[in-house]
C-alpha positions as CSV (number, residue, x, y, z in Angstrom):
1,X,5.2,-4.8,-13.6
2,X,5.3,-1.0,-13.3
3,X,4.4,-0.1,-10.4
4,X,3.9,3.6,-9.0
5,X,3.8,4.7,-5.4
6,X,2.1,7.7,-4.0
7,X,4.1,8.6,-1.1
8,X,7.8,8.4,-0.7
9,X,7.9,8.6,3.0
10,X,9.3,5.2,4.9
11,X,5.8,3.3,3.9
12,X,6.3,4.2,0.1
13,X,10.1,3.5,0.0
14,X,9.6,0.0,2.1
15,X,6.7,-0.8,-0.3
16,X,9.8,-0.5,-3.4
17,X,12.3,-2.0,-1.6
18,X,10.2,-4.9,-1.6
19,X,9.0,-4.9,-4.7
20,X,12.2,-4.0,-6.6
21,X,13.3,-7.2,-5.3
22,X,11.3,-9.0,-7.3
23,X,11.6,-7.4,-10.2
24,X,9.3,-5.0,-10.4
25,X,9.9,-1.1,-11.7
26,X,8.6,1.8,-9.7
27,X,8.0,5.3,-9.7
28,X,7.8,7.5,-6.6
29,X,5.8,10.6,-6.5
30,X,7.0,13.6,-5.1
31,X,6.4,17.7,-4.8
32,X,9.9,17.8,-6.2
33,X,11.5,15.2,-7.6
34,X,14.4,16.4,-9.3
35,X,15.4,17.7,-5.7
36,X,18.4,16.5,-4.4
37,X,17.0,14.7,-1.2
38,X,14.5,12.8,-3.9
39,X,17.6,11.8,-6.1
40,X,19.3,10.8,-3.1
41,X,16.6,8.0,-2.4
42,X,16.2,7.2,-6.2
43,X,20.0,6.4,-5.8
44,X,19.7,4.1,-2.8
45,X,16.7,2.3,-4.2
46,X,18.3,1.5,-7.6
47,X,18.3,1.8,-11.5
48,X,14.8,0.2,-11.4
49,X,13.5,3.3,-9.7
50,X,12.4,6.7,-10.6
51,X,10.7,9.5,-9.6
52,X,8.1,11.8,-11.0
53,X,4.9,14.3,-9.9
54,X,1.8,12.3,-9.0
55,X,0.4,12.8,-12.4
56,X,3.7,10.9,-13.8
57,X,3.4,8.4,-11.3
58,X,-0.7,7.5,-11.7
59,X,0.3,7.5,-15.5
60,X,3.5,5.2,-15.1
61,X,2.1,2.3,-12.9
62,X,-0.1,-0.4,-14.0
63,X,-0.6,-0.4,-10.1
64,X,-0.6,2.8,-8.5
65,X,0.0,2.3,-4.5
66,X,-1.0,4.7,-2.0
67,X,1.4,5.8,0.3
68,X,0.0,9.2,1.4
69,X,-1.1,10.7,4.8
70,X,-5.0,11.3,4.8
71,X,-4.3,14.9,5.1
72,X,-3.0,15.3,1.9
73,X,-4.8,12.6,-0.3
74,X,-8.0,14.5,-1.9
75,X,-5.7,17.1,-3.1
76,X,-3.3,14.6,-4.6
77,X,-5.8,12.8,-6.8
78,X,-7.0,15.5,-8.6
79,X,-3.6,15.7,-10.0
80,X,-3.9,12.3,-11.5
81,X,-5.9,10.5,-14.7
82,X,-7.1,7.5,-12.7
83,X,-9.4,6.0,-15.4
84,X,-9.2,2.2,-15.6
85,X,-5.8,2.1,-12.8
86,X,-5.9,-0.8,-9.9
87,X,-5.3,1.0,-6.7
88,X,-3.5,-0.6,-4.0
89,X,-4.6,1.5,-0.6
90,X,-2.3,1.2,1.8
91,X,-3.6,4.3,3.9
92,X,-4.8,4.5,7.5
93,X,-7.3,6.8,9.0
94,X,-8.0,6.9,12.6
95,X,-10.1,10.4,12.5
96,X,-14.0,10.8,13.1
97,X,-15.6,9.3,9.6
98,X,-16.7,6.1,10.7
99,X,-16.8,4.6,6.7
100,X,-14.0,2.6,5.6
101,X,-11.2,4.1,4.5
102,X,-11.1,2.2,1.0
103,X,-14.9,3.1,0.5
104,X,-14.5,6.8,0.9
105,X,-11.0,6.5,-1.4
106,X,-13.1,4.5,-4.2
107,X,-15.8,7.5,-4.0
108,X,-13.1,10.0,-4.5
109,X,-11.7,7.7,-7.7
110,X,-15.0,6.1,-9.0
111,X,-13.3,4.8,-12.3
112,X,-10.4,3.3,-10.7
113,X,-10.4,-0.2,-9.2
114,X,-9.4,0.2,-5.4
115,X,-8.0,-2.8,-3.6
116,X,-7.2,-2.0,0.3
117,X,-3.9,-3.9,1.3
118,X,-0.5,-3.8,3.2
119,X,-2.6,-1.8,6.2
120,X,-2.3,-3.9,8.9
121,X,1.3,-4.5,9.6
122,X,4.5,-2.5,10.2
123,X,5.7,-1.2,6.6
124,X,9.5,-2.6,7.8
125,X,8.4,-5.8,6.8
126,X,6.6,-5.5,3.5
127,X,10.4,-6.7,2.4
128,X,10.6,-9.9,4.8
129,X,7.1,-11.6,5.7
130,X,8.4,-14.6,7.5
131,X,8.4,-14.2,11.2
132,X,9.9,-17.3,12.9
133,X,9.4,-19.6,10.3
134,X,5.7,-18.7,9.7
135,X,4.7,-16.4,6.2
136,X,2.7,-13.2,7.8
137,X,-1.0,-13.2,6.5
138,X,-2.1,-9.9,4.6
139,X,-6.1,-9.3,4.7
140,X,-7.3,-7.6,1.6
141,X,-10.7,-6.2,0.2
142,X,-11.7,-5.1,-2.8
143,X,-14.7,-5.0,-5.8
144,X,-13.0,-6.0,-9.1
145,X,-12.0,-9.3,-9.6
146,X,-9.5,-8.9,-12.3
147,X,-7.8,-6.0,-9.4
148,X,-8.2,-8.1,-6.5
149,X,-6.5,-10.8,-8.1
150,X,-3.4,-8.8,-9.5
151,X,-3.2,-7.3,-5.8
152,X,-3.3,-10.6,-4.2
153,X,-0.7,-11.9,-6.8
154,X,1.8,-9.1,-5.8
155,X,1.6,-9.5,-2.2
156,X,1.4,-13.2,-2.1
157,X,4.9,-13.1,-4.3
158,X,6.2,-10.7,-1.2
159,X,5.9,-13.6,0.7
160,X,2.3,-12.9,2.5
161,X,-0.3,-15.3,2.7
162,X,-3.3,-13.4,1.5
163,X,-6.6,-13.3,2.6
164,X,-9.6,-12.3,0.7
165,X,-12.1,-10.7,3.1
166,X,-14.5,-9.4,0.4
167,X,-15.7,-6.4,-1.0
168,X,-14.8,-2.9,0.1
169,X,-17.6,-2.7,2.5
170,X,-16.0,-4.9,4.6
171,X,-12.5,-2.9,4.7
172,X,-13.4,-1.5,7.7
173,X,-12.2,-4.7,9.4
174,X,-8.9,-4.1,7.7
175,X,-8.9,-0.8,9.5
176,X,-10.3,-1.7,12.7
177,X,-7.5,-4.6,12.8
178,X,-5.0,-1.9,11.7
179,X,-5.9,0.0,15.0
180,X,-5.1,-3.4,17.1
181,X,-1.7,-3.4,15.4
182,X,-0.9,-0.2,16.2
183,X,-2.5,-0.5,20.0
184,X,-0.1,-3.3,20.4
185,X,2.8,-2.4,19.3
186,X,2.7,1.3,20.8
187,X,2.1,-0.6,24.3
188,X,5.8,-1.9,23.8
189,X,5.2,-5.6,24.6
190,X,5.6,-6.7,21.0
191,X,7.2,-3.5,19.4
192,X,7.0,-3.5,15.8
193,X,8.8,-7.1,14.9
194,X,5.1,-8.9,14.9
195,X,2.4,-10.0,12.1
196,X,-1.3,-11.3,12.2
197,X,-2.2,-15.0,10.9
198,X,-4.8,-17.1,10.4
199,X,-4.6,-20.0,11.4
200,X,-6.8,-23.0,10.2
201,X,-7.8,-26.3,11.6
């Protein structure tokens, strides 16, 4: 699958590590991509990767993965043609709007098919999801069917077990859990090196 990333920053370059490795293509978007720092991470990642403007990238993915600070995402998708694309959004907000983060995205892109995913862990380990033994779970929302299902067959092949929390109106959970991450690990007793799962009985 052709996947394109918005973002080429350590979130969008550990989201193609990880999916490179299983065979997918991708595209990473960038101000400048025939620059010589750009090249130089196009090299690392591969033959399988290239990079391109945002417009190239939204037109090259059948996914198109957000990897973009807040600050800079309105501004990015007017460069793109997002009619019919399945977005994965792998953005976190922590500012003042109080609305999920994958609601006010889906607003911004009304004739795209959002998905919210890969938020609440440590973008290191989008490439290795096993953590002693036990597959990571990976909480995902989203409205389309036919979108939440190819999102939730690309992560579950990264090795996550997925969970489907519903609709976008309920992403805010996924961000409110993202916060707990990042409390956690910026206290120091955990670090970075842990995951969320559910556990049944």
């Amino acid at each position: 699958m052709k996947i394109g990333i918005l973002g080429a920053g350590m979130v969008g370059q550990s989201l193609a590590r990880a999916v490179l490795a299983h065979g997918h293509t991708v595209m990473l978007s960038s101000r400048t991509p025939d620059s010589a720092d750009m090249q130089k991470i196009i090299a690392e990642l591969g033959t399988n990767a290239q990079a391109g403007t945002v417009s190239q990238t939204v037109a090259y993915g059948e996914v198109v993965a957000l990897a973009l600070p807040p600050a800079v995402m309105a501004e990015a998708i007017k460069q793109g043609e997002w009619s019919g694309k399945i977005v994965m959004d792998m953005t976190n907000r922590f500012g003042g709007d109080t609305s999920p983060s994958a609601v006010a995205l889906a607003k911004l892109i009304p004739e795209a098919h959002v998905v919210k995913a890969l938020n609440t862990i440590g973008a290191e380990h989008y490439v290795d999801a096993n953590f002693g033994g036990e597959h990571a779970s990976m909480f995902i929302a989203g409205d389309n069917p036919n979108a939440t299902q190819t999102i939730t067959n690309l992560v579950t092949q990264l090795g996550f077990e997925v969970i489907n929390i519903g609709s976008l109106a309920d992403s805010g959970h996924l961000d409110a859990l993202t916060k707990l991450w990042v409390h956690l690990a910026i206290r120091g007793e955990f670090g970075r090196g842990f995951a969320f799962r559910l556990i049944r009985k």
